[in-house]
Residue, then its C-alpha position, 0 to 999 in steps of 0.5 A: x926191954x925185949x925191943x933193946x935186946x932185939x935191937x942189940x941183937x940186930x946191930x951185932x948181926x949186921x956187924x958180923x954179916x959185914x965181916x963175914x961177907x967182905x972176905x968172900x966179896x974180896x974173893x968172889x971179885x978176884x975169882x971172877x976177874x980171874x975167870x974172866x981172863x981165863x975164859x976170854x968173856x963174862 
């Protein structure tokens, strides 16, 4: 019982965590592209 609510537990998290996370990726990808061009180097 406790290792299938556990379980349920886990895959809602690692959904969640993917959802929340691709946003910021998206970002963080496009601020750094940003920078990159601005600052003329890594």
């Amino acid at each position: 019982m406790f290792k299938a609510v556990a379980d349920v537990i886990r895959s809602i998290g690692g959904a969640v965590a993917t959802v929340v996370t691709l946003p910021f990726r998206a970002v963080a990808r496009l601020f750094g592209g940003a920078s990159d061009t601005a600052r003329g180097h890594h």
